[in-house]
C-alpha positions in Angstrom: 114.0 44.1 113.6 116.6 45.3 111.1 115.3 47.9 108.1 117.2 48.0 104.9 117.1 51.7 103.3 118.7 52.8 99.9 119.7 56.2 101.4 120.4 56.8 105.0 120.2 60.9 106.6 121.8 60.7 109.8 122.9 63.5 112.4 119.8 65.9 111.0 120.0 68.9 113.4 116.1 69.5 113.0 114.1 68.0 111.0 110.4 69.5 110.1 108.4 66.5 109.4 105.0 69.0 108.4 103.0 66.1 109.1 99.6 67.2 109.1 96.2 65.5 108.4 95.4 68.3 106.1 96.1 72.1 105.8 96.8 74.5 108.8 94.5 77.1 109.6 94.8 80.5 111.2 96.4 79.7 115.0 97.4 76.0 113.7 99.6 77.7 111.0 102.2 78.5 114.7 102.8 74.3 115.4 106.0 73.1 114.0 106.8 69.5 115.1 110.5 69.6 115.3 112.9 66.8 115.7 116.2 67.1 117.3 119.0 64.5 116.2 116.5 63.0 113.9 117.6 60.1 111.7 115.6 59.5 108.0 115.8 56.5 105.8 114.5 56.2 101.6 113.6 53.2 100.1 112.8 52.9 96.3 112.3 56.7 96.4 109.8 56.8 99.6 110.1 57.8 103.2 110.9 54.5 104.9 111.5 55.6 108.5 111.9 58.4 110.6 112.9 58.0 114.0 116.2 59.0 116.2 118.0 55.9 116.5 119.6 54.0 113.7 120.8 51.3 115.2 118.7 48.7 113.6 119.2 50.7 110.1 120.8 49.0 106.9 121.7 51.2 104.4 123.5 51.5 101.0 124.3 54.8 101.0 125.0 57.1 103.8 124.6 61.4 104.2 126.0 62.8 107.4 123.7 66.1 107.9 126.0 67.2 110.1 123.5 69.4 112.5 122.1 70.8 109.2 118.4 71.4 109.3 116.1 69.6 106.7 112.8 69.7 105.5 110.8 68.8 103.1 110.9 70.1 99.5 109.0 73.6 99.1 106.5 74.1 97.0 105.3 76.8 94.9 101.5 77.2 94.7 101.4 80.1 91.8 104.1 80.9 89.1 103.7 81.8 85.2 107.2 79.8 84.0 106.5 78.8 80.7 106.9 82.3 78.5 108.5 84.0 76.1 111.0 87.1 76.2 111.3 89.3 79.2 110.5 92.6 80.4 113.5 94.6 81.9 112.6 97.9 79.9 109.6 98.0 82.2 111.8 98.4 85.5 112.6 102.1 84.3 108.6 103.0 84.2 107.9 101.4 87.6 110.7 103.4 88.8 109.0 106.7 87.0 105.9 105.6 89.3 104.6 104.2 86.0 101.6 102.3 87.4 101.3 98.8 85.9 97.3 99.3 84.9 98.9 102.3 83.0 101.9 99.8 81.2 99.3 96.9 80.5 97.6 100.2 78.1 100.6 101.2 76.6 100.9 97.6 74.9 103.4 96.6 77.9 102.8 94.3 80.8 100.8 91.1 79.8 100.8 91.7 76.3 104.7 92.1 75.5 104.4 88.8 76.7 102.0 87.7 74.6 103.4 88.6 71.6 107.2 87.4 72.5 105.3 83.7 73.7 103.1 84.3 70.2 106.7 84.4 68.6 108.1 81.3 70.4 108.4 77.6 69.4 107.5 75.0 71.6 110.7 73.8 71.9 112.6 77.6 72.6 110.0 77.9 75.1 110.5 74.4 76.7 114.1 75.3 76.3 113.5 78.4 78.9 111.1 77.1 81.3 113.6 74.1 81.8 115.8 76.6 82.9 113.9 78.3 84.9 112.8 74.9 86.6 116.3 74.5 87.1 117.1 77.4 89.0 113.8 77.0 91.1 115.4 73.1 91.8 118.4 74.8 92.9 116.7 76.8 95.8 114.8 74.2 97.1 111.7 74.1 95.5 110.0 70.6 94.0 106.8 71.2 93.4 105.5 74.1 91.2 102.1 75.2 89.9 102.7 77.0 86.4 100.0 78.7 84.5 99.3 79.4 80.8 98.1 82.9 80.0 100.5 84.4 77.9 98.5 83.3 74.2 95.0 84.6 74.5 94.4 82.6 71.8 93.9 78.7 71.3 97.1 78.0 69.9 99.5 79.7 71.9 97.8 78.9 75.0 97.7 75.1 73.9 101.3 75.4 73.3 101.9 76.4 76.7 100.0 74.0 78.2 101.8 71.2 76.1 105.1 72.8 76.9 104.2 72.3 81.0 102.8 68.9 80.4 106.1 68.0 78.4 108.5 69.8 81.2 106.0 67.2 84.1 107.3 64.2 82.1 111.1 65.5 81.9 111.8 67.4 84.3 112.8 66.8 87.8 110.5 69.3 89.5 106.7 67.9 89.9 104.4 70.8 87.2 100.8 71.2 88.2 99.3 72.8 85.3 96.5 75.3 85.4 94.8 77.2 82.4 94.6 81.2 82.8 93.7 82.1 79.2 91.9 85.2 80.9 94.8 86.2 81.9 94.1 89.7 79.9 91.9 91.2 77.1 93.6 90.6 73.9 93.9 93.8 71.7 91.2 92.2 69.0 88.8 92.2 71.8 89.0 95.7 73.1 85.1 96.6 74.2 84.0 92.9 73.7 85.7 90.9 76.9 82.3 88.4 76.7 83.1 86.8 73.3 87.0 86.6 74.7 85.7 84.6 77.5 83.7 82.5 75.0 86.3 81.7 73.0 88.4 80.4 76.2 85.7 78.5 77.6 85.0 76.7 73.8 88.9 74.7 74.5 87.8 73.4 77.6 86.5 70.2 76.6 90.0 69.8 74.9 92.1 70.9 77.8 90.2 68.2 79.7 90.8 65.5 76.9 94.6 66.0 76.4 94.6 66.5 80.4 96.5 69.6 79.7 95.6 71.3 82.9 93.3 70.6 86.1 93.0 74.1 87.2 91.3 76.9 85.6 92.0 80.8 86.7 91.4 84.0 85.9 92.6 87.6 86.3 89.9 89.3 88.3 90.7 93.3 87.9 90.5 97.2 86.9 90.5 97.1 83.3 90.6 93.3 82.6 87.7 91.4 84.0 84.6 92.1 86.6 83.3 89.6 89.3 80.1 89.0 87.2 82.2 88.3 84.4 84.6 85.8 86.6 82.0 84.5 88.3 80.2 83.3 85.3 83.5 82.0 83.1 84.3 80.0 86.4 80.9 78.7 87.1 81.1 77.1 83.5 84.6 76.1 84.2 83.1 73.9 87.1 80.7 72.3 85.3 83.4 71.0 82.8 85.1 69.7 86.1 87.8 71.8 86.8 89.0 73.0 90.1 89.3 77.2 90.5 91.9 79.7 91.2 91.5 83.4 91.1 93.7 86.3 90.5 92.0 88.2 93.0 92.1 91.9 94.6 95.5 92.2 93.5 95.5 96.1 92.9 91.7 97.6 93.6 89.4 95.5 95.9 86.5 94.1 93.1 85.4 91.7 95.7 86.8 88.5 94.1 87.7 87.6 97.2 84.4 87.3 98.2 83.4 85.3 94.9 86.4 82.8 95.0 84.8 81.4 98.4 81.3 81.5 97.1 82.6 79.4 94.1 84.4 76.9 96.4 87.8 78.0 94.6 90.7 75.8 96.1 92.2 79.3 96.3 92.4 82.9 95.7 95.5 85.0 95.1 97.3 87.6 95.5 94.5 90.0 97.7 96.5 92.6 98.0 93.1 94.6 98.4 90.8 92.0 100.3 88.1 93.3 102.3 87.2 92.0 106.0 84.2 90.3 104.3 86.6 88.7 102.2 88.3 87.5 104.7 85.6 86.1 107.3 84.5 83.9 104.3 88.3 82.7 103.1 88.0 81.4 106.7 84.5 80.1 106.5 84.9 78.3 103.6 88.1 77.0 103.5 89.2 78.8 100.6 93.4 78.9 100.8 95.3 82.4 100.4 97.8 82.4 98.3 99.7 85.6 99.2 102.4 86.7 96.8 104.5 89.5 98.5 107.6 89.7 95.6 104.6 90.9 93.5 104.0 94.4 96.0 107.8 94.1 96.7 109.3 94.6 93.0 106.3 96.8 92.0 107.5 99.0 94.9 103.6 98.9 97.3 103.8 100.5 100.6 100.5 98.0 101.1 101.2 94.7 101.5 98.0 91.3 102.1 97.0 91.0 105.6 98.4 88.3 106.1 98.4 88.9 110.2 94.5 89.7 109.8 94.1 86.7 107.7 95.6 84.0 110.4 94.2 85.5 113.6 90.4 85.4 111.9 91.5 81.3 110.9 92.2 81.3 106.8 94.7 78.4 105.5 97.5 81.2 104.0 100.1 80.1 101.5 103.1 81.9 100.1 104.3 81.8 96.1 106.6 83.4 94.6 104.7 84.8 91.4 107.2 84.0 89.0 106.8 85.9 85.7 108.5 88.4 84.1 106.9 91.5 84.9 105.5 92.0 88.0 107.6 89.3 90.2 111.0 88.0 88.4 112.7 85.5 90.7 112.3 81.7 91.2 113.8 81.8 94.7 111.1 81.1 97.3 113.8 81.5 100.3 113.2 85.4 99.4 109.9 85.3 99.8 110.1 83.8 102.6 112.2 86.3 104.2 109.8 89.1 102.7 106.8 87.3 104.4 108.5 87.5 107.7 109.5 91.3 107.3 106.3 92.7 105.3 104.0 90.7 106.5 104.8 90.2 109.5 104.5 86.4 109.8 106.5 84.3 112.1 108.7 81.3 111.0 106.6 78.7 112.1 103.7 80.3 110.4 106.2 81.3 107.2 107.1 77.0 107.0 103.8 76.0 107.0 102.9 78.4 104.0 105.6 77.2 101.6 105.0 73.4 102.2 102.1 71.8 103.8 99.6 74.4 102.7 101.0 75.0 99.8 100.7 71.0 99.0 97.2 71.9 99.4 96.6 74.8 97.5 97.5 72.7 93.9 96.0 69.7 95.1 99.0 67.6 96.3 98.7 67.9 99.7 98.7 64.1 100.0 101.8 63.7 98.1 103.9 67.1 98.3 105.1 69.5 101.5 105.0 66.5 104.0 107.7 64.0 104.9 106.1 60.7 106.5 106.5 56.8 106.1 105.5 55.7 102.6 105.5 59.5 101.1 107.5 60.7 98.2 111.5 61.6 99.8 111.5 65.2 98.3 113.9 66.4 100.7 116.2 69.6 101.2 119.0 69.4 103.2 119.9 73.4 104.1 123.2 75.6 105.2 121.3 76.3 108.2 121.7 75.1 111.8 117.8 75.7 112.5 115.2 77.0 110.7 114.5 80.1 111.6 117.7 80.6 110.1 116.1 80.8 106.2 114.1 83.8 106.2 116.6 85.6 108.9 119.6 85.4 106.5 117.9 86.8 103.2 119.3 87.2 100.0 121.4 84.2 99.2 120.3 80.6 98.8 120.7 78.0 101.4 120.7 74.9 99.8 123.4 72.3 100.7 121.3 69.3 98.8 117.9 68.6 96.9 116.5 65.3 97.5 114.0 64.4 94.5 111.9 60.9 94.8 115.1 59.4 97.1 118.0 60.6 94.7 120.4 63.8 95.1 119.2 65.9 92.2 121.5 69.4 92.9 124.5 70.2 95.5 125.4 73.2 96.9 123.2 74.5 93.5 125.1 72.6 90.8 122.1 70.1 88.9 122.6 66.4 88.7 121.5 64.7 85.3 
């Protein structure tokens, strides 16, 4: 029986399907279904066949791979892209040994952000994340979770959350929006973090109505907030029906790895400083790691997560790359691939799974993002690379050759198609 496709990929040196029934786990996170010689056609922006012989395969349009390996399009479970200004006069104090805790009290860190995104307009900060969307496109990446944070007040964190709803209409790259007004303790409430949280919990009935964000998250930490103040603003962020996230054991170990499994959180992140208790219940509960090594890399840690620890006791680990403008200042998840596999020691089977299929599942996409099966969306990247262990070997450089985005070429060799 002859099939008619829109868009034929023929003479696909491996293809990595991901197909999984849901995310992988600990030992499961080392299968990798790869397809030698695989053929792949696209229909009105779907997956219409996978297979190895095209024989029987109409097409419109043709792409020889030529042995190039292809996947599907990463995803990025945890980034902060909708901000204003930027922080390079910080770089100097981390290289002093400045530690960030110590920045965030000198009115740097989280705050200089605040006040620059305070400052913006909607559309000057529309303007920037576009561009930064771009540039993410560019290295592969399709799907992106973004998080307010950078208001600590109702009206610049609305604004954000507009802005990301706005750039999920426009822009090429799927947005998954998720509200992190306790991101940090704004400076008018110094010694009273309780009414703060108050205040952020009060917009959630409007955040829900203007379906501004389905996530809500919060920076568990030294000198921001405790668990028992987490664990309450997230209980009450349940009840209004949002999923959780958690900035968790990022820099001391609070134990907010612990609560983000008690709370059923789709994920916690960071846990830089996550205790074997933490852990064992990740695992028992399903709760997915989201480890962000650029963070420890560009704030120069000698300790990285246990990632290693993480997968042989069975937790669901994803990587992100933590883009902000302090703490981790790239968009390209190829490098943190390549940091994953030489800090934390994760292999690249292990290392693929993290930045699609399990990422997919850490924003709540897994049934549409990070897979590539009959009748999904065709987010596809064709790579410079003959296999793919080759991505996180080679680091540094991007190894894009095309960005497939719902069936249509959106960027070659890193140039962006209107």
């Amino acid at each position: 029986m002859t099939v008619h496709v829109d868009l034929l990929l023929t003479n696909i040196g491996q293809l990595l399907p991901m197909r999984s029934e849901g995310p992988k786990a600990g030992k499961a996170m080392q299968e990798l279904e790869v397809i030698e010689g695989a053929v792949l056609g696209i229909k009105d922006g779907r997956v219409a066949f996978i297979g190895t012989d095209a024989s029987d395969i109409e097409f419109d349009k043709l792409i020889d791979c030529k042995e190039k390996l292809v996947t599907p399009g990463l995803v990025d479970p945890h980034t902060h892209v909708v901000f204003g200004g930027s922080r390079e006069h910080e770089l100097a104090l981390k290289q002093q040994g400045v530690p960030y805790l110590e920045i965030l009290k000198r009115g740097g860190g989280i705050l200089s952000t605040v006040e620059a995104t305070r400052k913006a307009t909607s559309e000057e900060l529309y303007e920037k994340a576009s561009f930064h969307l771009d540039r993410m496109l560019s290295f592969g990446t399709t799907t992106v979770e973004a998080k307010s944070g950078y208001g600590l007040d109702r009206e610049t964190e609305l604004k954000q959350l507009q802005v990301a709803k706005e750039l999920q209409k426009n822009h090429q790259i799927d947005i998954v929006s998720t509200f992190l007004g306790a991101h940090a303790i704004p400076k008018t409430h110094k010694g009273n973090p309780e009414l703060f949280l108050e205040e952020m919990l009060a917009m959630l009935d409007e955040i829900k109505n203007l379906e501004l964000a389905e996530f809500v998250d919060i920076f568990t930490e030294t000198g921001v907030f405790t668990v028992e103040q987490s664990r309450e603003y997230l209980r009450k962020a349940k009840e209004k029906g949002f999923d959780l996230k958690i900035h968790a054991d990022e820099i001391d170990p609070l134990g907010g790895t612990e609560m983000a499994a008690s709370l059923g959180a789709i994920s916690a992140d960071h846990l830089v400083g996550a205790s074997n208790e933490g852990i064992r219940l990740l695992a028992e509960n399903g709760t997915i790691a989201v480890l962000l090594p650029g963070t420890t890399f560009y704030l120069g840690k000698s300790s990285f997560a246990r990632a290693r620890e993480m997968i042989e006791q069975g937790v669901t680990v994803s990587l992100a790359t933590d883009f902000n403008p302090g703490s981790s200042p790239t968009e390209n998840l190829q490098l943190i691939m390549s940091i994953a596999a030489l800090q934390l020691k994760m292999s690249p089977e292990e290392i693929w799974n993290a930045v699609t299929v399990n990422a997919a599942h850490a924003i709540g996409r897994g049934n549409e993002a990070g897979q590539l099966a009959v009748g999904r969306k065709a987010d596809i990247v064709i790579w410079d690379a003959p296999n793919y262990l080759y991505i996180p070997y080679h680091y540094g450089v991007n190894h894009v050759n095309k960005v497939i985005k719902n069936g249509k070429v959106v960027t070659e060799r890193m140039k962006i198609r209107e």
